[in-house]
N, C-alpha and C positions, 0 to 999 in steps of 0.2 A: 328659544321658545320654552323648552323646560323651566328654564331660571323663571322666567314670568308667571307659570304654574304656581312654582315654589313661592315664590312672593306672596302670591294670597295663603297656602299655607303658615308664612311665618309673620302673618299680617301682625304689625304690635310693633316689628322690628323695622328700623329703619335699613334702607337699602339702596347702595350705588353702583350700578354697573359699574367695570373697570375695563374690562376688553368684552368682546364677542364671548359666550359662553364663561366669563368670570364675573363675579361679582361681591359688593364685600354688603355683610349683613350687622348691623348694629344692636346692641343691645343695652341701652341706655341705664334702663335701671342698675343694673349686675358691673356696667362699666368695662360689658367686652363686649368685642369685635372678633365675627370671622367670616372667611371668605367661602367661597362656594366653585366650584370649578364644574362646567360641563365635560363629562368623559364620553366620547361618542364609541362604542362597540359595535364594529361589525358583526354581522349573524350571516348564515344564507338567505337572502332575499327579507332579512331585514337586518334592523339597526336597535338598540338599547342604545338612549342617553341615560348615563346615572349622574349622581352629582356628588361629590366628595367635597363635606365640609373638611373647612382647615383654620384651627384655633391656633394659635403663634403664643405661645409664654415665655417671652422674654428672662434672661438667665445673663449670671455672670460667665464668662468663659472656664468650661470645664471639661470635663471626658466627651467621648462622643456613644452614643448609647442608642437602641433601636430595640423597641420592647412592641413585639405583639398578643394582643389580648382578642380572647374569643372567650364564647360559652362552654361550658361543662354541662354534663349529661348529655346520655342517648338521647331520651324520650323527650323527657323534661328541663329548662334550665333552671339547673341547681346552685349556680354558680360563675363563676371566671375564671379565667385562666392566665397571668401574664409569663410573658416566657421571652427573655433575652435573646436578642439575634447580634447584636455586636454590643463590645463591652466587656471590660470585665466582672463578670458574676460580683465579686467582694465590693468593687464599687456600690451596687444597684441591689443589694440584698435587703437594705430597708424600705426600698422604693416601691421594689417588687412585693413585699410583704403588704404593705399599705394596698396597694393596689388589690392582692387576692382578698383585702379581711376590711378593707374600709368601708364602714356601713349605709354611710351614704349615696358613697360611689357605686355599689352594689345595689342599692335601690331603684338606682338613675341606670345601671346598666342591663339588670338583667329583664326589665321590660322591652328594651331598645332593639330592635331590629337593623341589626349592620353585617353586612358580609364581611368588613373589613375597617378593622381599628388598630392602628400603631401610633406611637409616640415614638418621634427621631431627636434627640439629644444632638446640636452641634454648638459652635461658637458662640452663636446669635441666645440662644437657650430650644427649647422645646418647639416641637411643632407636632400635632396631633392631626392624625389622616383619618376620617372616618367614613366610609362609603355606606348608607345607608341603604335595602330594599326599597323604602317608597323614594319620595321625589325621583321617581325616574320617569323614562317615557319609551316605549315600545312603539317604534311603529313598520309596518310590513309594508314589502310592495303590493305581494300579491295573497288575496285579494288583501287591498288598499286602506289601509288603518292607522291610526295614531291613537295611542292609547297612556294616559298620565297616569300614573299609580301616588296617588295621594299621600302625602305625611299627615298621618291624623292627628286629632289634637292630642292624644296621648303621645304616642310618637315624638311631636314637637316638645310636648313639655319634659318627657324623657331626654331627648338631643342635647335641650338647653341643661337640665341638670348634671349631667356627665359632665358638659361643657364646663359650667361652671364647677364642679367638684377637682374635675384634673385641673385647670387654670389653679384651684386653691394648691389643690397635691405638688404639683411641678413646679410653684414659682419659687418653693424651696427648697430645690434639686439641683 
C-alpha cells in the first residue's frame, strides 16, 4: 500500500511491481533504474512502513567496501560525513574524498532527508541503500489510523539527484 502512495509521488517515473512490498522504479531520461523495498517496523500498538530505495552500479570485480554517510552539524546541516565500515582505508581514500567535497553531490544531499544512506562495494559492483523520512506510512491500532508521510517535490528531486550523482561517482570505483 505504501508503494502505491509513492507511485504518485515519483509520477514521471516508470514503475513495476516485482514481489509484494518491492518494486523497481524507472528513470528514462538519466537511464537508471532503482528498486524500492517496503520495510515493515514494528512499534507498540502500531507499525511504520518505510521504503528503502536501492540504486545497483554495476562494477568490474574488486575490493569489497561499506561506506556510511550522514549529515554534519548540531543545529544545521553543514555538511557530509562518509566514513568506511569495511575495507581498507588506502583503498577508498580517493572515493571518500570525492564523496566529502563533490559539489554536486553535496547539493543533492544536504537538502535530502534520509535516516540512513550506505554504499556496499561487492563482486557485482556498488549498491546504494537509502532509507528516506517521507514515503513512509504510520499506522496505529489504537485509536485506528494510517497515516502516509509524502516525498515532496523537493525531496524527489533531491533523491533523484543523489541518485544520479553517486551512479556518476561509483561507476568508476
Amino acid at each position: 500500500m505504501t508503494l502505491n502512495q509513492l507511485r504518485r509521488d515519483l509520477s514521471g517515473l516508470a514503475c513495476a511491481p516485482l514481489t509484494p512490498g518491492l518494486a523497481r522504479f524507472t528513470w528514462a531520461e538519466e537511464g537508471l533504474d532503482f528498486e524500492v523495498q517496503e520495510l515493515p517496523q514494528a512499534q507498540f500498538l502500531m507499525h511504520l512502513v518505510v521504503c528503502e530505495f536501492r540504486l545497483r552500479v554495476p562494477g568490474s570485480p574488486g575490493p569489497q567496501a561499506r561506506i556510511d554517510i550522514h549529515h554534519t552539524g548540531a543545529i544545521r546541516r553543514q555538511g557530509v560525513a562518509a566514513g568506511l565500515k569495511q575495507g581498507a582505508q588506502e583503498q577508498w581514500t580517493g572515493l571518500l574524498q570525492q564523496l566529502h567535497s563533490d559539489p554536486q553531490l553535496l547539493a543533492a544531499l544536504l537538502p535530502l532527508d534520509f535516516k540512513r544512506l550506505q554504499l556496499q562495494r561487492n563482486e557485482q559492483g556498488w549498491l546504494v541503500r537509502l532509507e528516506h523520512f517521507g514515503a513512509s506510512e504510520v499506522v496505529n491500532r489504537l485509536p485506528g489510523f494510517r497515516r502516509y508521510i509524502r516525498l515532496s517535490a523537493e525531496q524527489r528531486e533531491a533523491l533523484l539527484a543523489a541518485f544520479r550523482r553517486l551512479h556518476s561517482l561509483l561507476r568508476n570505483h
